[in-house]
C-alpha positions in Angstrom: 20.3 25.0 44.3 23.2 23.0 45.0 25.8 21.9 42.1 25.8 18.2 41.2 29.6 18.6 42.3 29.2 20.1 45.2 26.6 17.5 46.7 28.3 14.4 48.6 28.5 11.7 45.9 30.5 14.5 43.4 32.8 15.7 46.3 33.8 12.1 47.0 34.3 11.2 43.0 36.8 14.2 43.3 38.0 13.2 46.5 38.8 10.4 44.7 40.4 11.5 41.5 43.0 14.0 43.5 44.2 11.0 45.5 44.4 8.7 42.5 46.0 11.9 40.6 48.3 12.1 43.7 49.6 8.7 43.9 49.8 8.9 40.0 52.0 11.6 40.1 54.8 11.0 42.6 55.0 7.6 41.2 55.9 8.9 37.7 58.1 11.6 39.3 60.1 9.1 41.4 62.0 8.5 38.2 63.9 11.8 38.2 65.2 13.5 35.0 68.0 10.8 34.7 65.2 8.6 33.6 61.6 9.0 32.0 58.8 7.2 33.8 57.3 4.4 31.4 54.3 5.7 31.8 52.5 8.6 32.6 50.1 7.5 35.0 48.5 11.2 35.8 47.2 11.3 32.1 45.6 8.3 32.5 43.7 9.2 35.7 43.1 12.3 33.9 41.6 10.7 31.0 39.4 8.7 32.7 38.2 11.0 34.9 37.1 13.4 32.0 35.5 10.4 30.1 33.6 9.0 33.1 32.2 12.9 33.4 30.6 15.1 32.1 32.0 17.7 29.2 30.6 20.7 30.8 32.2 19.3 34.5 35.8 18.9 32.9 37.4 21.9 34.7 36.8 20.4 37.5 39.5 17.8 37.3 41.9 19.7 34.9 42.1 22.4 37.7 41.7 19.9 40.6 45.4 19.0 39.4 46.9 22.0 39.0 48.1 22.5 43.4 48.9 18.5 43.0 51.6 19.6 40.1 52.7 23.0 41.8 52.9 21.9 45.3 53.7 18.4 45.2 57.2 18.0 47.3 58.7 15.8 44.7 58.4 19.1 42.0 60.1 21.7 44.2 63.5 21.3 42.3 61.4 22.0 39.0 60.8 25.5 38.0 57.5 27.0 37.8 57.2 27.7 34.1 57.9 24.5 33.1 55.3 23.2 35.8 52.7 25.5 34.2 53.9 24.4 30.9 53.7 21.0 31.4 50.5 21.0 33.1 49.1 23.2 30.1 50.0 20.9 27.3 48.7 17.6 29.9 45.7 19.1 30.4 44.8 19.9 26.4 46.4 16.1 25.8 43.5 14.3 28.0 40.7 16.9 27.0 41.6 16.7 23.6 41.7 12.7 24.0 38.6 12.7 25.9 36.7 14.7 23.0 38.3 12.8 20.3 37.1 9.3 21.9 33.6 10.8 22.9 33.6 11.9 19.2 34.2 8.9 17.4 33.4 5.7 19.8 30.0 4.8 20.8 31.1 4.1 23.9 34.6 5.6 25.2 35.3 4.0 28.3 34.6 0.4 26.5 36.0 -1.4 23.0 33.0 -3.2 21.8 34.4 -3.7 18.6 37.9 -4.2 17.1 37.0 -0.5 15.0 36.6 1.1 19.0 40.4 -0.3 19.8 41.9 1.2 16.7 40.0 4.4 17.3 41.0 4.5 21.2 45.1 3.7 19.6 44.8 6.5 16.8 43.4 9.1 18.7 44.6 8.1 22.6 48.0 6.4 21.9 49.5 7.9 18.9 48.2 11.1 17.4 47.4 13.3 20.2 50.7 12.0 22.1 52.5 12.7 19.1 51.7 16.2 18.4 51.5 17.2 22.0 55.0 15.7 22.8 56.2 18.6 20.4 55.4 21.2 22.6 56.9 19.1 25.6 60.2 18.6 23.4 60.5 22.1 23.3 59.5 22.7 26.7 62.3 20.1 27.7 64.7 21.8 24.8 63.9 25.1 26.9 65.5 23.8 29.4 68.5 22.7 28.0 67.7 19.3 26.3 68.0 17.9 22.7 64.7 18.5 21.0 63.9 15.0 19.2 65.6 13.2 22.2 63.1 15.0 24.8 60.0 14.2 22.1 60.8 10.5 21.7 61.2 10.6 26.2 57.7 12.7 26.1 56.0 10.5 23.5 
């Protein structure tokens, strides 16, 4: 028997997802070190890949962006610790968000009440950002940057 993921319809939703992931990324890598993308759109496609799926299909997409991070021609300058690194604490950012919306909202991909916007803020905008832009901080601080100045450009 054939996976659900490996039959035409899943292939095409991944399909999908690197290519969004893709355009995601070199778009918030075009801003260079000198300045932090406003957002980071390849959580977001992250996110909403994992939250459109299904838990037990996650590791799909978390790995389906790993060659997109490491290969990607705009993150050859970068080394590959920090690419791991950074992929690492992503990755546990949008499954983490993912089980924490899935958790507590009746329905995670909409707000159908004011009580499913505060959620999706707590959990999506500030908490889990928070504490994971610690460990980014001192990935960035690793690397030679000021700690609270590379958490407030992670956050």
């Amino acid at each position: 028997m054939i996976p659900d993921w490996l039959r035409p319809r899943g292939l095409l939703a991944l399909a999908m997802f690197e290519a969004a992931f893709y355009v995601a990324y070199r778009y918030g890598m075009s801003f260079g070190e000198t300045c932090a993308s406003p957002f980071w759109f390849p959580d977001s496609v992250l996110l909403c890949a994992l939250l459109l799926g299904r838990p037990r299909r996650w590791w799909i997409f978390v790995l389906g962006a790993l060659p997109i991070r490491l290969f990607s021609e705009v993150a050859r300058d970068v080394p590959l610790w920090f690419l791991l690194v950074t992929f690492a604490i992503d990755s546990a950012r949008g499954v983490l968000t993912a089980a924490a919306l899935r958790r507590f909202m009746k329905n995670p991909t909409r707000f159908e009440t004011v009580r499913d916007f505060g959620l999706f803020c707590a959990w999506a905008v500030v908490l889990i950002p928070a504490t994971s832009a610690l460990a980014g901080a001192a990935a960035r601080h690793a690397l030679g940057h000021e700690f609270w100045a590379a958490w407030e450009q992670w956050f």
